[in-house]
N, C-alpha and C positions, 0 to 999 in steps of 0.2 A: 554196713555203714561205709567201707571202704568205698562198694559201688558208687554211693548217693556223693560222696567225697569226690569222687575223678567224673562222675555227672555235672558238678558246679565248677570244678574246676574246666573241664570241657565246655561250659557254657562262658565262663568267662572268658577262655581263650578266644571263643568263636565272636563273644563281643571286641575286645582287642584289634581282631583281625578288621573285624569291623570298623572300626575307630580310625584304625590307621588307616584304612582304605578310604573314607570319608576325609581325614584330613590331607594324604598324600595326595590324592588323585582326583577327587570330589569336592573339594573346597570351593573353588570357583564357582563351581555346578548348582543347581536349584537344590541339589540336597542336599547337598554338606553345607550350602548357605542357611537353608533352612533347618537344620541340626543346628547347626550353630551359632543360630539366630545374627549371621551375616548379611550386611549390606554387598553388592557387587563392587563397590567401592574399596568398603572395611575387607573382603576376601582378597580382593586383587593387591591390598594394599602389605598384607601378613599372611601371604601365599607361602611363603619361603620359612617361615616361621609355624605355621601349620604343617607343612612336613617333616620338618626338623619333630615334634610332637608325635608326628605318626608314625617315624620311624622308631623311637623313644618307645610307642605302644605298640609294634610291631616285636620288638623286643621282648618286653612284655610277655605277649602272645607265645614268641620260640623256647623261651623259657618254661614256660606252662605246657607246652609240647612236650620239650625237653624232660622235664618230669614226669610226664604220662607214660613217655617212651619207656621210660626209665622201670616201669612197673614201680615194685613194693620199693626198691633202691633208689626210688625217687622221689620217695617222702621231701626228705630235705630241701630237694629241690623244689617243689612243690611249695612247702613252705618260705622259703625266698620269696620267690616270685611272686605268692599270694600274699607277702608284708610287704615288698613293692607298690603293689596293684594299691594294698590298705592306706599306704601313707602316701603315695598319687593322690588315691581321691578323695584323701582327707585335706590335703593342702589346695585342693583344687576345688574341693567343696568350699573353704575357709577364705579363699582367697579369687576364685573365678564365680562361680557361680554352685548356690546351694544343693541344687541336684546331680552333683557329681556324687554327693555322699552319698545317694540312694542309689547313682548307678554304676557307681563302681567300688565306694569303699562298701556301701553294705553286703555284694554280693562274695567281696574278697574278704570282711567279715565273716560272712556264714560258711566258705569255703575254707576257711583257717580254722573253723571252730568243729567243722565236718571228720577234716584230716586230724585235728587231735584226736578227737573223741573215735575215730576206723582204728584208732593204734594206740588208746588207751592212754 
């Protein structure tokens, strides 16, 4: 269980990673407009405001690293980071748009529920 535990948590990282890179760098761009369901307008307009968010989930990200590095002594850490992730994209499901819940809190859902259950 431990494996499948640091498997989702390493997948959410690699989303994270993801994320931020789409809004730091990629915002403007036909993908992160298109993720983002952005006008070239509406991105050019909350350009600065998109990266401020991908740094935020770049953090995220180091944190969930930060954890993994950590091996077994990085439970806790782990768990931070994956009730961050949960209450991100719970507020961002609630209040941006619906499918954040499924893409980021459920998977920090299953990852929080992984790491209990590896450690009893």
């Amino acid at each position: 269980m431990q494996f499948l535990a640091n498997v989702i948590v390493g997948l959410i990282t690699l989303l994270h990673v993801y994320i931020s890179m789409l809004q730091m760098f990629l915002w403007e761009k036909p993908l992160g407009r298109r993720a983002f369901r952005q006008t070239a307008e509406a991105a050019r307009a909350t350009k600065t405001l998109a990266a401020n968010q991908g740094l935020y989930n770049a953090f995220l990200a180091a944190g969930l690293v930060w954890g993994l590095l950590l091996g077994p002594a990085g439970r806790g850490t782990k768990l931070f980071f994956l009730s961050c992730v949960l209450v991100a994209g719970v507020y961002g499901g609630l209040t941006s748009a619906r499918k954040i819940l499924f893409i980021q809190a459920l998977p920090a859902l299953l990852g929080l529920v992984a790491l209990l259950l590896a450690h009893g």
